[in-house]
VOBA-1610 file (N, C-alpha, C; in pm, whole numbers, padded with zeros to 5 digits, always signed):
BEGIN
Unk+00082-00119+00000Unk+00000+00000+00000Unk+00086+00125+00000Unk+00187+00095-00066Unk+00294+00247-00064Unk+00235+00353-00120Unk+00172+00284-00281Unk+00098+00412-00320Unk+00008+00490-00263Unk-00080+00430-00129Unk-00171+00528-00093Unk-00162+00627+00025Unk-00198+00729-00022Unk-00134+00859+00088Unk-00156+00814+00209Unk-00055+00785+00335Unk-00075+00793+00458Unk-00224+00820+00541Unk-00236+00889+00521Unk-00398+00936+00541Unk-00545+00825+00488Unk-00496+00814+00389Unk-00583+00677+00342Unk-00583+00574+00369Unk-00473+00548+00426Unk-00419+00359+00426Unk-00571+00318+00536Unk-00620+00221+00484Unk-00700+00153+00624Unk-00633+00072+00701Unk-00729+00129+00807Unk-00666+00037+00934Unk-00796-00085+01020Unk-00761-00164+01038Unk-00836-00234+01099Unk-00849-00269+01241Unk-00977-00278+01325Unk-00987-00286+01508Unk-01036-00362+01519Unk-01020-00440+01614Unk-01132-00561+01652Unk-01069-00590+01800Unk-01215-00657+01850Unk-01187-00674+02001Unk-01283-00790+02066Unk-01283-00865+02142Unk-01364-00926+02210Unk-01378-00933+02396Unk-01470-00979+02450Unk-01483-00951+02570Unk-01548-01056+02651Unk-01520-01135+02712Unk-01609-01268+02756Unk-01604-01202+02957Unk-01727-01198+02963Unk-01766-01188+03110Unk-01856-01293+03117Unk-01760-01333+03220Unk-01843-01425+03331Unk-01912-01452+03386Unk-01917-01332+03476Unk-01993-01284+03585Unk-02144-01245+03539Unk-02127-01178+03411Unk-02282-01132+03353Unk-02305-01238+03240Unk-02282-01340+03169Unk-02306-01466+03115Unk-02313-01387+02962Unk-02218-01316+02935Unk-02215-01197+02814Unk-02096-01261+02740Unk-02051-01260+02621Unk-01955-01218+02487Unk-01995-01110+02421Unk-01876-01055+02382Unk-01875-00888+02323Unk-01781-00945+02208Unk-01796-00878+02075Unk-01762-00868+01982Unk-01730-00744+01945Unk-01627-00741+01855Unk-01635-00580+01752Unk-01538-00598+01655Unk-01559-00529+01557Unk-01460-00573+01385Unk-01486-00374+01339Unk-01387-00354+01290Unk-01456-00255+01233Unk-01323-00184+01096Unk-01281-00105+01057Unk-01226-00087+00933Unk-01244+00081+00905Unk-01151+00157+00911Unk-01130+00322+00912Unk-01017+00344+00787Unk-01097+00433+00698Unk-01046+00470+00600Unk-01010+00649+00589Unk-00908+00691+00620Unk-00885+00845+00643Unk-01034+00889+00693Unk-01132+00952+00701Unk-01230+01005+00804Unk-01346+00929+00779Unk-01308+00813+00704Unk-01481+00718+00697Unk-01435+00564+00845Unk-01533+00547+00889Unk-01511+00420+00932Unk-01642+00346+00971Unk-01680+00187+00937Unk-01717+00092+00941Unk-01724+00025+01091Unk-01812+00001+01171Unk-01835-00122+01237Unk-01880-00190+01236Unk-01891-00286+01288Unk-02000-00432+01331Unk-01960-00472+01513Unk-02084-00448+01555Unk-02040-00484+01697Unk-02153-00614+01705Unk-02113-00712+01864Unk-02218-00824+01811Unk-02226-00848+01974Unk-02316-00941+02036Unk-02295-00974+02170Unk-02413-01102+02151Unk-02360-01181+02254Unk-02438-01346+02277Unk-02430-01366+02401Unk-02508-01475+02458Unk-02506-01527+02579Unk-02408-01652+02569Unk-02334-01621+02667Unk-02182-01696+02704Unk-02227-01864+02722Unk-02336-01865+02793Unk-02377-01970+02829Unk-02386-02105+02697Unk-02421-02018+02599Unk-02457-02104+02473Unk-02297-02200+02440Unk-02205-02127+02424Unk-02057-02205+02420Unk-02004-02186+02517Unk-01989-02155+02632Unk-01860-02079+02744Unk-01702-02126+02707Unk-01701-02177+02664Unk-01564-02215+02600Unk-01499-02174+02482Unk-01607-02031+02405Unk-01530-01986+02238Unk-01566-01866+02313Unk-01487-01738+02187Unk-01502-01604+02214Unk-01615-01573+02075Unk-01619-01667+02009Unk-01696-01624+01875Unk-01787-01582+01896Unk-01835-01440+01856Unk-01990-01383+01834Unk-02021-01345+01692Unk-02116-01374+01651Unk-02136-01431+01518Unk-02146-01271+01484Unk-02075-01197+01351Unk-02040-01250+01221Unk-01848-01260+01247Unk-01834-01202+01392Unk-01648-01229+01431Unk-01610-01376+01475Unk-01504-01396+01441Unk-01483-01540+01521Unk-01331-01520+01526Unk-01268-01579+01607Unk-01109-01596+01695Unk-01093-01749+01675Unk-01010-01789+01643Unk-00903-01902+01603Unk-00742-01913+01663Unk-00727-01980+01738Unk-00566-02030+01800Unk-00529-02125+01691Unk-00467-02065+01589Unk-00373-02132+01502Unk-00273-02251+01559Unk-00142-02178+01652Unk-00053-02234+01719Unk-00045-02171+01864Unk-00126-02211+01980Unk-00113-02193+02067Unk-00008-02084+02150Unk-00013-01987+02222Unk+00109-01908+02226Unk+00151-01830+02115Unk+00122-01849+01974Unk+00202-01826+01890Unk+00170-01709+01775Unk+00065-01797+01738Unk+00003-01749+01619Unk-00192-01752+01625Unk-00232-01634+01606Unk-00441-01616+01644Unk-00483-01559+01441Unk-00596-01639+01449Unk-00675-01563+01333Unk-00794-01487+01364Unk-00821-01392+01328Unk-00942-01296+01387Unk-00998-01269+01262Unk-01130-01288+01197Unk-01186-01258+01151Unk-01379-01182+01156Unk-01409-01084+01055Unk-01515-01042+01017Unk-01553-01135+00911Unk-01678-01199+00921Unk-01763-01237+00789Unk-01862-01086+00711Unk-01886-01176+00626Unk-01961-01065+00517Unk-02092-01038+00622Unk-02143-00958+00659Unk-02288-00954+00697Unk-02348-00855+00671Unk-02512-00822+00736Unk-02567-00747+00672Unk-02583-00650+00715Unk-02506-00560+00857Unk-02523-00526+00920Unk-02403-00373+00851Unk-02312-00431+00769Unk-02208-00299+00757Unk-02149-00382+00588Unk-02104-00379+00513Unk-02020-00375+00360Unk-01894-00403+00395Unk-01838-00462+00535Unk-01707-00510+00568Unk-01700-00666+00632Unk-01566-00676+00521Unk-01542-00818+00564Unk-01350-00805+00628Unk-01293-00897+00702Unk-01171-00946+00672Unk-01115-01017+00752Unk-00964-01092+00723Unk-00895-01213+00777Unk-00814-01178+00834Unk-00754-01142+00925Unk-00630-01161+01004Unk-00588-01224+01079Unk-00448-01285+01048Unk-00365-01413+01122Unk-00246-01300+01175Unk-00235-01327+01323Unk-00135-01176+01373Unk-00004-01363+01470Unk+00057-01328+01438Unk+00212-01400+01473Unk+00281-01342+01581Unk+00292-01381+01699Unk+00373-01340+01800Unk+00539-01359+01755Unk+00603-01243+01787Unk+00753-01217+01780Unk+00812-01236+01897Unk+00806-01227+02011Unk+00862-01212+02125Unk+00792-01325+02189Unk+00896-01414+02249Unk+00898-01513+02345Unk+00781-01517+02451Unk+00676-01610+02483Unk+00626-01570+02614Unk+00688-01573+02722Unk+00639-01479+02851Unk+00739-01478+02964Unk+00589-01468+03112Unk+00660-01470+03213Unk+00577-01482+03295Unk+00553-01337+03382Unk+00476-01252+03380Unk+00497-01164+03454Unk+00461-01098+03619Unk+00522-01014+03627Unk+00464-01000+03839Unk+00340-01010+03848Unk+00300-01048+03954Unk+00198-01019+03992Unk+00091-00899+03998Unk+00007-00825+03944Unk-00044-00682+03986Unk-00158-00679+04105Unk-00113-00592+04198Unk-00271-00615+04320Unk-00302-00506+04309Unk-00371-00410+04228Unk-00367-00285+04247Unk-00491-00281+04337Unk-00551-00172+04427Unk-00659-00190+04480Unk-00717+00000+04470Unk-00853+00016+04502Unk-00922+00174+04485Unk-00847+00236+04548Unk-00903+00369+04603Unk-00847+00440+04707Unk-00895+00429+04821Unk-01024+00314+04846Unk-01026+00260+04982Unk-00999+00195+05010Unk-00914+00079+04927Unk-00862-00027+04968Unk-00898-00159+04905Unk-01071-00115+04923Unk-01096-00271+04966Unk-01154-00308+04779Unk-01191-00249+04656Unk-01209-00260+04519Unk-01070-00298+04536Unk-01069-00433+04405Unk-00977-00421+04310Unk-00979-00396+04181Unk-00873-00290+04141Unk-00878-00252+04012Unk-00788-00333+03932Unk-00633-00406+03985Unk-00643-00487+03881Unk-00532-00596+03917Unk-00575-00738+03913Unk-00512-00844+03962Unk-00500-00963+03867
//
């Protein structure tokens, strides 16, 4: 995409969200072209698979465990965007500290 001005190049977002606690999956795909942009957001009850992140028209794939994920948008009818991405980890996994962060009263945790 060299030829296209900086400003144009699209970029692509996507995200998912599995809570537990509220028996929810969150989806989102979406596609920004210099000041236009595309979503598709989606949500299901967890309960139906609790074991995938897929919310239908997105779905997540573990290629190689640790290694390598495919994330895709299907065609739907909801937005004129589709696409495939397989994203490859570069850097080694490692194990990291612990975090206990807690509110300013103590007793919330914000993040563990």
């Amino acid at each position: 995409m060299t030829d296209v001005p900086s400003g144009q190049r699209p970029w692509i977002g996507f995200g998912f969200g599995k809570y537990v606690n509220r028996n929810v999956v969150d989806g989102y795909g979406g596609i920004s072209r210099g000041v236009e942009q595309w979503s598709v957001c989606a949500s299901r009850a967890l309960s139906v698979s609790p074991d995938d992140v897929d919310v239908s028209p997105m779905s997540y794939e573990v290629l190689e465990p640790l290694k390598r994920v495919r994330v895709s948008l299907a065609a739907n009818e909801a937005q004129p965007i589709a696409f495939e991405v397989e994203l490859e980890g570069i850097v080694p996994c490692f194990v990291e500290d612990r975090e206990d962060r807690r509110g300013i009263t103590g007793f919330r945790r914000t993040a563990d």
